[in-house]
Biopython code that builds the backbone (N, CA, C, O; Angstrom):
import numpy as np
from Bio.PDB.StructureBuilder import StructureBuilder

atoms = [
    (1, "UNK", "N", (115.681, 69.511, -105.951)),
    (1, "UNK", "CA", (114.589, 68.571, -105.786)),
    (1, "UNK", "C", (113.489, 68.918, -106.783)),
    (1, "UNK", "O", (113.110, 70.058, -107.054)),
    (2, "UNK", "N", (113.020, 67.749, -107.303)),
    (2, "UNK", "CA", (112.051, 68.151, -108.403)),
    (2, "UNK", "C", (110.633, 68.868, -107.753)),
    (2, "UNK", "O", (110.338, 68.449, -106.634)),
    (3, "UNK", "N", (109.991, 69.603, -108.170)),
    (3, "UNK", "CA", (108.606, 70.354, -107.497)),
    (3, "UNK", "C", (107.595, 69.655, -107.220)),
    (3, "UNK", "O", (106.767, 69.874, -106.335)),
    (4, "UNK", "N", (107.649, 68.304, -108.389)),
    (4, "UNK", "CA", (106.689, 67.825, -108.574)),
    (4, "UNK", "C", (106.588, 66.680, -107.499)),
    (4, "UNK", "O", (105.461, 66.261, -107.236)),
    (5, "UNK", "N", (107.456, 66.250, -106.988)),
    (5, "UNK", "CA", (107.398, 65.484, -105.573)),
    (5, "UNK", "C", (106.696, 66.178, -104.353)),
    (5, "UNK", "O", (106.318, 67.333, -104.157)),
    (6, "UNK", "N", (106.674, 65.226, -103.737)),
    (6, "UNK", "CA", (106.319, 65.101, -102.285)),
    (6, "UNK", "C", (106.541, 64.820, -101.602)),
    (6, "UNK", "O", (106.625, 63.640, -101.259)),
    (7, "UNK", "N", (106.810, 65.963, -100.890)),
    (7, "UNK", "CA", (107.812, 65.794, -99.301)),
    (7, "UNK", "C", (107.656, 64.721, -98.027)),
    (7, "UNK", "O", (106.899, 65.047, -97.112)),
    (8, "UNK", "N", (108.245, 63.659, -97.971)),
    (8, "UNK", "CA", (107.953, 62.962, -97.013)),
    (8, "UNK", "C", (107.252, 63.534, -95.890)),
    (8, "UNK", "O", (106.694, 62.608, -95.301)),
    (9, "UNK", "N", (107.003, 64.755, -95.266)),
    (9, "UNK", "CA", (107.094, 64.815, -94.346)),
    (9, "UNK", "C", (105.028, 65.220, -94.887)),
    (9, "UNK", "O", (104.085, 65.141, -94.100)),
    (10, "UNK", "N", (104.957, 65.514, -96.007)),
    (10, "UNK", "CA", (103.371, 66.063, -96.397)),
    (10, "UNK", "C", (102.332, 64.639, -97.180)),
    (10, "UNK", "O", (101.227, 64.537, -97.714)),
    (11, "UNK", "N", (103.558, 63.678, -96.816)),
    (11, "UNK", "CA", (102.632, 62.428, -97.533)),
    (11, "UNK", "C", (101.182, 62.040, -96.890)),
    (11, "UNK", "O", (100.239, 61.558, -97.517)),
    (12, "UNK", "N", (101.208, 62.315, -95.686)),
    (12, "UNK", "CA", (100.292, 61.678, -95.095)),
    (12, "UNK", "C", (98.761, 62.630, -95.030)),
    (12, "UNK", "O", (97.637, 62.227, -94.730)),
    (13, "UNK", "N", (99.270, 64.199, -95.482)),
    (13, "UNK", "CA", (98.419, 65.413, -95.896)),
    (13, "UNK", "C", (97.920, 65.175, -97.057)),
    (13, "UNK", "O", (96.715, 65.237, -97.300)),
    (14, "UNK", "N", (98.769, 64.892, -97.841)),
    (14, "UNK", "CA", (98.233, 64.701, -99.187)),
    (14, "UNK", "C", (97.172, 63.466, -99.505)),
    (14, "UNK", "O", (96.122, 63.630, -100.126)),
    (15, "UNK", "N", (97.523, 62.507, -99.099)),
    (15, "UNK", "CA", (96.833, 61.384, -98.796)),
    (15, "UNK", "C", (95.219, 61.587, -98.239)),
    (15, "UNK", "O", (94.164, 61.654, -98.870)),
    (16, "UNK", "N", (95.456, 61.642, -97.043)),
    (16, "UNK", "CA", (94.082, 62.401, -96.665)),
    (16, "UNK", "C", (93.083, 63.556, -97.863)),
    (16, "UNK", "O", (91.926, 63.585, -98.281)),
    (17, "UNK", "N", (94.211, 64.303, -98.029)),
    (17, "UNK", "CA", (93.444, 65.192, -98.955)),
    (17, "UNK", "C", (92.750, 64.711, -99.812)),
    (17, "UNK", "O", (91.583, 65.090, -99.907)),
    (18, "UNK", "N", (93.385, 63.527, -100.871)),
    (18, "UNK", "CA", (92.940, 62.901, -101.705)),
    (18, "UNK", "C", (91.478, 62.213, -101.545)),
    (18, "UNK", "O", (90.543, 62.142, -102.343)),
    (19, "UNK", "N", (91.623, 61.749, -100.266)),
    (19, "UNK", "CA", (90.459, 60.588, -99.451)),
    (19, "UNK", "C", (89.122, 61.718, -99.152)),
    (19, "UNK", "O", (88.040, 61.335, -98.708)),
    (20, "UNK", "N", (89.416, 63.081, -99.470)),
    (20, "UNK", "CA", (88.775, 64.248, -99.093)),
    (20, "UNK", "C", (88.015, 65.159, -99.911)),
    (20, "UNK", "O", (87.164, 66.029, -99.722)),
    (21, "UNK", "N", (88.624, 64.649, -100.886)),
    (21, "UNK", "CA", (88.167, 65.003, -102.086)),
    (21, "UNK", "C", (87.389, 64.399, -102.566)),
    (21, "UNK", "O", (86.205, 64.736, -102.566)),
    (22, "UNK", "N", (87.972, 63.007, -103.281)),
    (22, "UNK", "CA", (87.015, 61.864, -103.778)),
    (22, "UNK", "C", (85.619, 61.991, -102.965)),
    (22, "UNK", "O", (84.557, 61.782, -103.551)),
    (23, "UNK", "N", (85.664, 62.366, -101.507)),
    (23, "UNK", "CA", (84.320, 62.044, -100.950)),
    (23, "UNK", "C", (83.506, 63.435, -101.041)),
    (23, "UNK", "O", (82.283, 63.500, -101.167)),
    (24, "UNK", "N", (84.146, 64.240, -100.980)),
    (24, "UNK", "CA", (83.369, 65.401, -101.557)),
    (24, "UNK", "C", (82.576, 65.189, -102.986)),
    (24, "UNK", "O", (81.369, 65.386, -103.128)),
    (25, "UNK", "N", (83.339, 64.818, -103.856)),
    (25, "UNK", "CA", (82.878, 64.487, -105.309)),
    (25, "UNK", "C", (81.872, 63.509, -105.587)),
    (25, "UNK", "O", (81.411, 63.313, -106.711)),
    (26, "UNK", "N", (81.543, 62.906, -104.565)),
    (26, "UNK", "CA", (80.387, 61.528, -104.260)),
    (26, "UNK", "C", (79.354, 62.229, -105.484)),
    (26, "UNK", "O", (79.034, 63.416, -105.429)),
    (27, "UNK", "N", (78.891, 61.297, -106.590)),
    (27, "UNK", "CA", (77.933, 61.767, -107.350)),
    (27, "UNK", "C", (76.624, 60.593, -106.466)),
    (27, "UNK", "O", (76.840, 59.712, -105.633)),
    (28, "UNK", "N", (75.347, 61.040, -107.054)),
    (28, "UNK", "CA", (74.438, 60.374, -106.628)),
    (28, "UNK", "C", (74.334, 59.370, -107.460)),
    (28, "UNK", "O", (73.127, 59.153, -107.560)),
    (29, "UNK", "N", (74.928, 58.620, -108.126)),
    (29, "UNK", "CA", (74.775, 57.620, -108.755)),
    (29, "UNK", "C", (76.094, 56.650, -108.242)),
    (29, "UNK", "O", (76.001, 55.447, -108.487)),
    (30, "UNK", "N", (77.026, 57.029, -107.705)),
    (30, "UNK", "CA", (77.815, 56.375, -106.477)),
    (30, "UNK", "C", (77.458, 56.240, -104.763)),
    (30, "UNK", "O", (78.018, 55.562, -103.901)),
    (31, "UNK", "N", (76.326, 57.152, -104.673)),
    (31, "UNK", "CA", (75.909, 57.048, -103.153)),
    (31, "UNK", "C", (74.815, 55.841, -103.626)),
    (31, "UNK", "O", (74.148, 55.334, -102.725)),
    (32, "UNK", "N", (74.641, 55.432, -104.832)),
    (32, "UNK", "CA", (73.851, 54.089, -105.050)),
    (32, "UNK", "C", (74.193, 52.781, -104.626)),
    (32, "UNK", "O", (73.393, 51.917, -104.269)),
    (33, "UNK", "N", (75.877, 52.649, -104.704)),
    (33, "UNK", "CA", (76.624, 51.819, -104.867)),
    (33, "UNK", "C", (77.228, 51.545, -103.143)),
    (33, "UNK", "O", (78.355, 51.874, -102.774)),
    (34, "UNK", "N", (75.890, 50.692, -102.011)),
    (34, "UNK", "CA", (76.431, 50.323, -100.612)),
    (34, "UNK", "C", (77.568, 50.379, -100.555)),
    (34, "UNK", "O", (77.947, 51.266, -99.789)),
    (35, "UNK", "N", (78.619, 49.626, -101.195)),
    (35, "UNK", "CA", (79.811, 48.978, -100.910)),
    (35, "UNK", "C", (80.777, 50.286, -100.765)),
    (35, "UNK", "O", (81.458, 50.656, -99.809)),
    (36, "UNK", "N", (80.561, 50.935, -102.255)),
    (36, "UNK", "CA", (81.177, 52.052, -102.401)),
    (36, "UNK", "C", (81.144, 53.077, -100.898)),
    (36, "UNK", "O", (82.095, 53.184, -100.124)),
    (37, "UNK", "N", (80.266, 53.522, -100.803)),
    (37, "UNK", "CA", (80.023, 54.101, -99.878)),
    (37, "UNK", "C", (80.502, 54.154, -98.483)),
    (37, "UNK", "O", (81.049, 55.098, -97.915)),
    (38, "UNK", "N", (80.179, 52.875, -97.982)),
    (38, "UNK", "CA", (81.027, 52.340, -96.866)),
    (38, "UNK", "C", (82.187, 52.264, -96.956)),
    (38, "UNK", "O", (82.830, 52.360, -95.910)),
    (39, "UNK", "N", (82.587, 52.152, -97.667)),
    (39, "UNK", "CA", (84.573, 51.837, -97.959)),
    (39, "UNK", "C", (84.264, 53.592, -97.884)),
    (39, "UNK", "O", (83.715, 53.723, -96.790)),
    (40, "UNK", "N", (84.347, 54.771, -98.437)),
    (40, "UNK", "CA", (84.126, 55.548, -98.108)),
    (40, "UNK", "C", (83.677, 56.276, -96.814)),
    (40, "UNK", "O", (84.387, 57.230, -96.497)),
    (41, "UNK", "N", (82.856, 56.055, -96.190)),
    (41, "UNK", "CA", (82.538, 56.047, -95.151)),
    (41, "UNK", "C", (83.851, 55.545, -93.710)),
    (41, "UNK", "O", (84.146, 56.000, -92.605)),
    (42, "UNK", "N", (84.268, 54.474, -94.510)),
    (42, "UNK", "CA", (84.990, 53.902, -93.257)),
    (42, "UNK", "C", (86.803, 54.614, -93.514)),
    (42, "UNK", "O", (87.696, 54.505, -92.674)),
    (43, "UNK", "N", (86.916, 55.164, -94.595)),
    (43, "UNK", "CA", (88.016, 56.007, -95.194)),
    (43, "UNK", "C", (87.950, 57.581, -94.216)),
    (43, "UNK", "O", (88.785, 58.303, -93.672)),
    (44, "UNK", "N", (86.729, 57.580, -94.351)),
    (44, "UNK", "CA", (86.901, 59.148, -93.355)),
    (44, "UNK", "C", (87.081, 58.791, -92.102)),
    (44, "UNK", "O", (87.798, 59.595, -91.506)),
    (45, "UNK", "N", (86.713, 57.896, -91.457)),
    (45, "UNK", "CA", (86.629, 57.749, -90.033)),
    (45, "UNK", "C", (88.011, 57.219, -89.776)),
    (45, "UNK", "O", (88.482, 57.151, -88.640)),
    (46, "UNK", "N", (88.650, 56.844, -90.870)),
    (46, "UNK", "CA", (90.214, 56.657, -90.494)),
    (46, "UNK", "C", (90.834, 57.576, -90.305)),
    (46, "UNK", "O", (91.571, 57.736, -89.332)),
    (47, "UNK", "N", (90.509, 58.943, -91.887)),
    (47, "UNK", "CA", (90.939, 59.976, -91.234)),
    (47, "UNK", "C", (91.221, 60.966, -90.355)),
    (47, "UNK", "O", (92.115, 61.785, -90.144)),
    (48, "UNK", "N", (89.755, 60.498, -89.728)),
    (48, "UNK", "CA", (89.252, 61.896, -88.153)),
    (48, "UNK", "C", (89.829, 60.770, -87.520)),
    (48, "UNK", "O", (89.338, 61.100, -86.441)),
    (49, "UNK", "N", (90.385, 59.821, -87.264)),
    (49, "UNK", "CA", (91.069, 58.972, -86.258)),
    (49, "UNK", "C", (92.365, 59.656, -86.028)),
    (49, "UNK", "O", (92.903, 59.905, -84.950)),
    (50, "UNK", "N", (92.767, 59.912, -87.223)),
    (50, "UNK", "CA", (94.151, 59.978, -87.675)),
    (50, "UNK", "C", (94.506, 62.034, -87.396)),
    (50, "UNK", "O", (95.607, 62.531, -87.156)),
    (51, "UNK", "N", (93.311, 62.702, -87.528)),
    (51, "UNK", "CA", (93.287, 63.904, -87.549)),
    (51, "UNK", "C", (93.067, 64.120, -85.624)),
    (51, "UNK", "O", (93.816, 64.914, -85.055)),
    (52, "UNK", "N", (92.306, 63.562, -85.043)),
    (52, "UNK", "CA", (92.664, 63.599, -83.814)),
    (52, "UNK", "C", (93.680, 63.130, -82.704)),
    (52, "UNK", "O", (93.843, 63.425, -81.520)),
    (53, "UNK", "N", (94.457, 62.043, -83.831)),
    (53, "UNK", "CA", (95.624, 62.110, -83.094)),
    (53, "UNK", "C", (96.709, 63.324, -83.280)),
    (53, "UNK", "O", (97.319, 63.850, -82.349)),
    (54, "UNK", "N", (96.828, 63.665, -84.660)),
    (54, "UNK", "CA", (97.152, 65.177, -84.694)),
    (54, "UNK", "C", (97.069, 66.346, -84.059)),
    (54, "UNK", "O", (97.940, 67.188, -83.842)),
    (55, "UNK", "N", (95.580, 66.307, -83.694)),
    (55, "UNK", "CA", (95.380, 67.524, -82.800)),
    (55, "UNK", "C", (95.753, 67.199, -81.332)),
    (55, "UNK", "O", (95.864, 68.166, -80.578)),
    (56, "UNK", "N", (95.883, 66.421, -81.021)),
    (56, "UNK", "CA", (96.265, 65.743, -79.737)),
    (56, "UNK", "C", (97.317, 65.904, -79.192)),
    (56, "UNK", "O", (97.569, 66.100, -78.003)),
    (57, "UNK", "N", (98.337, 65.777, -80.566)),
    (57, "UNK", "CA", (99.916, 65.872, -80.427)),
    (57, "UNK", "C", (100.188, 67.329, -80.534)),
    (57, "UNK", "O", (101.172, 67.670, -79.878)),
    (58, "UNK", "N", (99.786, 67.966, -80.964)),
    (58, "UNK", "CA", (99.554, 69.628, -81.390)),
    (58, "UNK", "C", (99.113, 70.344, -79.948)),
    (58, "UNK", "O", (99.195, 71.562, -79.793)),
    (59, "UNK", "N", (98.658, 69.477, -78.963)),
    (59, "UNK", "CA", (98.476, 70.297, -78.147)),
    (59, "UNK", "C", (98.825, 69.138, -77.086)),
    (59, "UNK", "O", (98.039, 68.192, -77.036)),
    (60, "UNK", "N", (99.835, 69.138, -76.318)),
    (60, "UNK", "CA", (100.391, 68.535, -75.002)),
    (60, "UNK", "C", (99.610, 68.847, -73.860)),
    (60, "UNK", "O", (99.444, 70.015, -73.509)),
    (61, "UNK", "N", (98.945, 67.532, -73.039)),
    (61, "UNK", "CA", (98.562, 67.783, -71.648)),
    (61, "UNK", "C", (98.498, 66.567, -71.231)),
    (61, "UNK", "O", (99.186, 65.627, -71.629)),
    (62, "UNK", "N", (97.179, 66.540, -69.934)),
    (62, "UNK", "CA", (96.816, 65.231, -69.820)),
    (62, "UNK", "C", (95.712, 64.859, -70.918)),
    (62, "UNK", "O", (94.803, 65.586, -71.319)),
    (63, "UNK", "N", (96.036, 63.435, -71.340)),
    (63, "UNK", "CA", (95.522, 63.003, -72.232)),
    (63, "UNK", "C", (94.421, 62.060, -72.058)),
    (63, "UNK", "O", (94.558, 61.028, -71.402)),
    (64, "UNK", "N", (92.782, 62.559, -72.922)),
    (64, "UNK", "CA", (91.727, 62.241, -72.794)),
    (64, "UNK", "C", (91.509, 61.340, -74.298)),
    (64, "UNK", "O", (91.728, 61.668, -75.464)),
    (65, "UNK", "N", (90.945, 59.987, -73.653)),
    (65, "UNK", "CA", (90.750, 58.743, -74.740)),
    (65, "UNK", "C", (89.786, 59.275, -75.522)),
    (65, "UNK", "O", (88.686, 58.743, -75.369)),
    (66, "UNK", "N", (89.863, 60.486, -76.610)),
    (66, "UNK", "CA", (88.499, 61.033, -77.683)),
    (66, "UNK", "C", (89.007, 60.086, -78.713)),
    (66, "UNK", "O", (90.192, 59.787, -78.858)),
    (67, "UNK", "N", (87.897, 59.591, -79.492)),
    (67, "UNK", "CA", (87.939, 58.212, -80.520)),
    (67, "UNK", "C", (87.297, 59.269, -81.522)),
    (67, "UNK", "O", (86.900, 60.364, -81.123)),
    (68, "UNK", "N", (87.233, 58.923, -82.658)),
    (68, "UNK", "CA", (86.045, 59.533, -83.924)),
    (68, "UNK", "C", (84.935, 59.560, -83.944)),
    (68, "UNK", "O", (84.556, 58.446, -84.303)),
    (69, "UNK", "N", (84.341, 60.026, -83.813)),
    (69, "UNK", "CA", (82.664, 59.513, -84.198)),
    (69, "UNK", "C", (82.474, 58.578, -84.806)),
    (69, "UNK", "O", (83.009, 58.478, -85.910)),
    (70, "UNK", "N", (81.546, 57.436, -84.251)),
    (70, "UNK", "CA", (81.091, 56.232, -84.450)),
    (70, "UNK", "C", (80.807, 56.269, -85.775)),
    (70, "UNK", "O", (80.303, 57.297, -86.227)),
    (71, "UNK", "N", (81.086, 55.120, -86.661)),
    (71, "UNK", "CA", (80.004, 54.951, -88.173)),
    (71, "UNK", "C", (78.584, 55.152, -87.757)),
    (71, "UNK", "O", (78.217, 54.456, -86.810)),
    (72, "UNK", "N", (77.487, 56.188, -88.424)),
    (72, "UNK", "CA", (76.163, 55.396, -88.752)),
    (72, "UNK", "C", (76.179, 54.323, -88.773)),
    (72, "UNK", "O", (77.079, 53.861, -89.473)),
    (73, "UNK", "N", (75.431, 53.492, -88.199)),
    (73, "UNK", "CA", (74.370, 52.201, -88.475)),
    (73, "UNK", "C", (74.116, 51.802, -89.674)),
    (73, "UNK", "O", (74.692, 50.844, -90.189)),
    (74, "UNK", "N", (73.140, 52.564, -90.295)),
    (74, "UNK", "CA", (72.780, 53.252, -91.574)),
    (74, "UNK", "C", (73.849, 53.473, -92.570)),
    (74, "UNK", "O", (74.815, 54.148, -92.216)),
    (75, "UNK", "N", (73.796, 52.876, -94.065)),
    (75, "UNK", "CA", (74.497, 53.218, -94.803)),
    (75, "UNK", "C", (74.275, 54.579, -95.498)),
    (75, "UNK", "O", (73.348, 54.924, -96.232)),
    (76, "UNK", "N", (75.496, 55.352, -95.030)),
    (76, "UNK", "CA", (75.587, 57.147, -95.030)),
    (76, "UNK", "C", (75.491, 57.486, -96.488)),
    (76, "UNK", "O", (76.000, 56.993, -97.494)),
    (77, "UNK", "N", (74.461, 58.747, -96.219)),
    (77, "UNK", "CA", (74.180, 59.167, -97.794)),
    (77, "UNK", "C", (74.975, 59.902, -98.437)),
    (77, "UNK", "O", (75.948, 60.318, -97.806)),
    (78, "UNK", "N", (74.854, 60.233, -99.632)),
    (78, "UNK", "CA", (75.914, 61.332, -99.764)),
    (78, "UNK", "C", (75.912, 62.725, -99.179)),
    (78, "UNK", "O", (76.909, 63.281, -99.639)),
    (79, "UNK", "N", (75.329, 63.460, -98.465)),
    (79, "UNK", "CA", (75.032, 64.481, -97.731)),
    (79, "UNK", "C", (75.537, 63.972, -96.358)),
    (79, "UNK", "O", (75.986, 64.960, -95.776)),
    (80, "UNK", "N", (75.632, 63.154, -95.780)),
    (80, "UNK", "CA", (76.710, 63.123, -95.110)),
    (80, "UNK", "C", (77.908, 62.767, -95.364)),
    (80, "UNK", "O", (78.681, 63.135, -94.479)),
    (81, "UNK", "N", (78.567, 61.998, -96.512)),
    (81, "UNK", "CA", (79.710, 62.280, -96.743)),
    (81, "UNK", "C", (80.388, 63.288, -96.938)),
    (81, "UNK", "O", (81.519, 63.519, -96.509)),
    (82, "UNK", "N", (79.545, 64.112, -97.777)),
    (82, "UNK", "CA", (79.793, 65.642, -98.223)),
    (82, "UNK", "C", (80.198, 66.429, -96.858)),
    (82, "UNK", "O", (81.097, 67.269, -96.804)),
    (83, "UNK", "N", (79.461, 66.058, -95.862)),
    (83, "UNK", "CA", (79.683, 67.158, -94.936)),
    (83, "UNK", "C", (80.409, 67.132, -94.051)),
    (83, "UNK", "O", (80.660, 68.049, -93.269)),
    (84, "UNK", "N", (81.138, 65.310, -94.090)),
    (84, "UNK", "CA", (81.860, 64.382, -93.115)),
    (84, "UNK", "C", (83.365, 65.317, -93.863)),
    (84, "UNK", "O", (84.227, 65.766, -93.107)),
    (85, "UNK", "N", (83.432, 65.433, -94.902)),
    (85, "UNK", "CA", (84.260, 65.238, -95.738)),
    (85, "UNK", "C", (84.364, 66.792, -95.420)),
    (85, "UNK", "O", (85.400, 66.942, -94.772)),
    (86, "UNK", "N", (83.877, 67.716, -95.560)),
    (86, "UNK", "CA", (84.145, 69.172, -95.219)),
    (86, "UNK", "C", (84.387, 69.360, -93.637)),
    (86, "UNK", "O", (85.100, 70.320, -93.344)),
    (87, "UNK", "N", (83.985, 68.726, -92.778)),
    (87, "UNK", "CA", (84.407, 69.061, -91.816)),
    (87, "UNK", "C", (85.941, 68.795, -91.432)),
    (87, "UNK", "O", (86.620, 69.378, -90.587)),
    (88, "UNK", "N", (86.293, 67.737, -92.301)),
    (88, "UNK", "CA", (87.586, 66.981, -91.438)),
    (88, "UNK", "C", (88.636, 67.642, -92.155)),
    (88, "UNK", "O", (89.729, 67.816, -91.615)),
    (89, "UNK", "N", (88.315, 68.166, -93.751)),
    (89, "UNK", "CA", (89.037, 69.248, -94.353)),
    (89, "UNK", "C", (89.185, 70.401, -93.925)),
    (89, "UNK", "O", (90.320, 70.877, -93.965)),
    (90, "UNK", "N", (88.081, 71.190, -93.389)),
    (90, "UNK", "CA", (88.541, 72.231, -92.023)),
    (90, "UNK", "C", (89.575, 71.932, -91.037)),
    (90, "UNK", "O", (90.528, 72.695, -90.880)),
    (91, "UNK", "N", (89.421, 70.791, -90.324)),
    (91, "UNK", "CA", (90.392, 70.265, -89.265)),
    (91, "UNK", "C", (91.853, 70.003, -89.677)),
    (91, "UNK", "O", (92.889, 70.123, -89.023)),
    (92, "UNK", "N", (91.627, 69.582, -91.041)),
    (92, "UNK", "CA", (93.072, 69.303, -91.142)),
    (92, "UNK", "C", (94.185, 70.195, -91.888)),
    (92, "UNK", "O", (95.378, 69.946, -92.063)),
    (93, "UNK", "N", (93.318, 71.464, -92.325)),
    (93, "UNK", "CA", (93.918, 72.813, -92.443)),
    (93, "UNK", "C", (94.176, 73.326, -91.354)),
    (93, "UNK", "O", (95.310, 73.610, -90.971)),
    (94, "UNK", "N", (93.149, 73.498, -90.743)),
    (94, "UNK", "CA", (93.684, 73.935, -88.729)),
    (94, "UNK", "C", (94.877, 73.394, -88.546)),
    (94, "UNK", "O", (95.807, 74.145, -88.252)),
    (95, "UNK", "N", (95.103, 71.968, -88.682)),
    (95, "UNK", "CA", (96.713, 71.614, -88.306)),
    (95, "UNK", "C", (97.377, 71.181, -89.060)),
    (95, "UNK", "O", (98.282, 70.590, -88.470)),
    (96, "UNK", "N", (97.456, 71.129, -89.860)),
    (96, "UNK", "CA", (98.573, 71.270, -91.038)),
    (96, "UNK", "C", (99.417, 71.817, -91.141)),
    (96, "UNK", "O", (100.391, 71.231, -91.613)),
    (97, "UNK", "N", (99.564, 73.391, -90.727)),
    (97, "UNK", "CA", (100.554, 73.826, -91.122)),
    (97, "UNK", "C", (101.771, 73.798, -89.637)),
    (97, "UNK", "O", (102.933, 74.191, -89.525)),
    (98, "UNK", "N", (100.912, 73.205, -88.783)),
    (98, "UNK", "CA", (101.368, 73.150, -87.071)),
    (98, "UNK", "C", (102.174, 71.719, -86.768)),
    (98, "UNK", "O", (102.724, 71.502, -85.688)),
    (99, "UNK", "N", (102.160, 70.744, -87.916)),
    (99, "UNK", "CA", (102.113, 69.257, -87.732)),
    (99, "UNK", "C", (103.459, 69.502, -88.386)),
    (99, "UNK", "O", (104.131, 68.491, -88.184)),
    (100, "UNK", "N", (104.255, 70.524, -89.183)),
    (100, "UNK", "CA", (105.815, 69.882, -89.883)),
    (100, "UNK", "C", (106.742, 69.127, -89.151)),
    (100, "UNK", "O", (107.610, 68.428, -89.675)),
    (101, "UNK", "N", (106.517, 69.300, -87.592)),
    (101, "UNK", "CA", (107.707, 67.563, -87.286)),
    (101, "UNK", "C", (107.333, 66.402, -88.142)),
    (101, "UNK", "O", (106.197, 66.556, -88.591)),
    (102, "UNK", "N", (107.834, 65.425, -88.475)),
    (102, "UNK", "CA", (107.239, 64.380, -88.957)),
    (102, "UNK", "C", (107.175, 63.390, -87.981)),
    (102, "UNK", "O", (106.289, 62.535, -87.974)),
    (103, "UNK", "N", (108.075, 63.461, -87.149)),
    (103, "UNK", "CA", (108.477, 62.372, -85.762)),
    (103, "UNK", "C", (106.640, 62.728, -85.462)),
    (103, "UNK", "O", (106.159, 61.596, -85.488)),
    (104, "UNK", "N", (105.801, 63.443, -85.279)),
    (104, "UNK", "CA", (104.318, 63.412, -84.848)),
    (104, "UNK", "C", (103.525, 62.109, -85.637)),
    (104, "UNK", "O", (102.860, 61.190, -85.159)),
    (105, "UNK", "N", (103.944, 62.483, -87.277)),
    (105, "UNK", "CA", (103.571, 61.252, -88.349)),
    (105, "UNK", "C", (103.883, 60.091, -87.859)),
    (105, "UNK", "O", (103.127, 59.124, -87.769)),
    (106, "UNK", "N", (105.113, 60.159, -87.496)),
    (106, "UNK", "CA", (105.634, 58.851, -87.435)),
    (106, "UNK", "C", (105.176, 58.148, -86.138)),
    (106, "UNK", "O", (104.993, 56.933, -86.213)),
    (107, "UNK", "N", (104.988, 58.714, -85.061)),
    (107, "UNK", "CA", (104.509, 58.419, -83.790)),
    (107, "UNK", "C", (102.970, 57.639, -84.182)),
    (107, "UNK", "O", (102.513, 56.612, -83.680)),
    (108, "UNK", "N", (102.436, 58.414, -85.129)),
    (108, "UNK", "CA", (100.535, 58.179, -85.114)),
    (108, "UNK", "C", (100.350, 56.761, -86.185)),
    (108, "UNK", "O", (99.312, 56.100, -86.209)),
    (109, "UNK", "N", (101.626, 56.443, -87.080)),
    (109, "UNK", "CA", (101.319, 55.678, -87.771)),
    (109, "UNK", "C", (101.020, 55.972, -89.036)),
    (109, "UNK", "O", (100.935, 55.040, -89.836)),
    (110, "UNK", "N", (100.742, 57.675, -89.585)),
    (110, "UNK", "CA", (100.457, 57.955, -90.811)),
    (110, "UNK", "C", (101.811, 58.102, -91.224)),
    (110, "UNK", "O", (102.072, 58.388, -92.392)),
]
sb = StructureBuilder()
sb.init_structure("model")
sb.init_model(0)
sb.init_chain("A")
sb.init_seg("    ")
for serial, (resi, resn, name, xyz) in enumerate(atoms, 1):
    if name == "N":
        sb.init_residue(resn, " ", resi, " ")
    sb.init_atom(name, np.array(xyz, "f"), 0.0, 1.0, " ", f" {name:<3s}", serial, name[0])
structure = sb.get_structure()
């Protein structure tokens, strides 16, 4: 298998990662740009959607309806993207390396 691929089973890691990055990299002359931002903004909150169904599945019990944190109101500055964006990159190292079924992926929709 070539190296340079990607393992079906890490597509949906990588992906995120990507969405994790870019928002880390937010320059202040893109936290100018509303539109930008929000599409951004609404990119992470897919992810912590998507990262708490992970952790969810990672840990079996009775199951409590936790959603993401709401969007701001407010169109989010870059200091909170930055920090939206570091937190959910913590989280999704926490389970990453715990998530290799893919049947979990496949269950959540990523």
């Amino acid at each position: 298998m070539n190296s340079g691929m990607i393992q079906l089973s890490e597509q949906p890691f990588f992906y995120m990662r990507q969405a994790l990055v870019e928002a880390k990299l937010l320059t202040k002359k893109h936290a100018c740009d509303a539109v930008y931002v929000t599409t951004l903004a609404e990119e992470l909150h897919d992810i912590e959607a998507k990262i708490i169904a992970l952790e969810s599945a990672d840990h079996p019990g009775p199951t409590v309806s936790v959603g993401p944190e709401p969007l701001p109101q407010f169109v989010p500055g870059a200091e909170w993207i930055h920090n939206k964006a570091c937190e959910l990159e913590a989280r999704l190292r926490r389970i990453e390396p715990s998530s290799a079924d893919s049947r979990v992926s496949d269950e959540i929709g990523i």
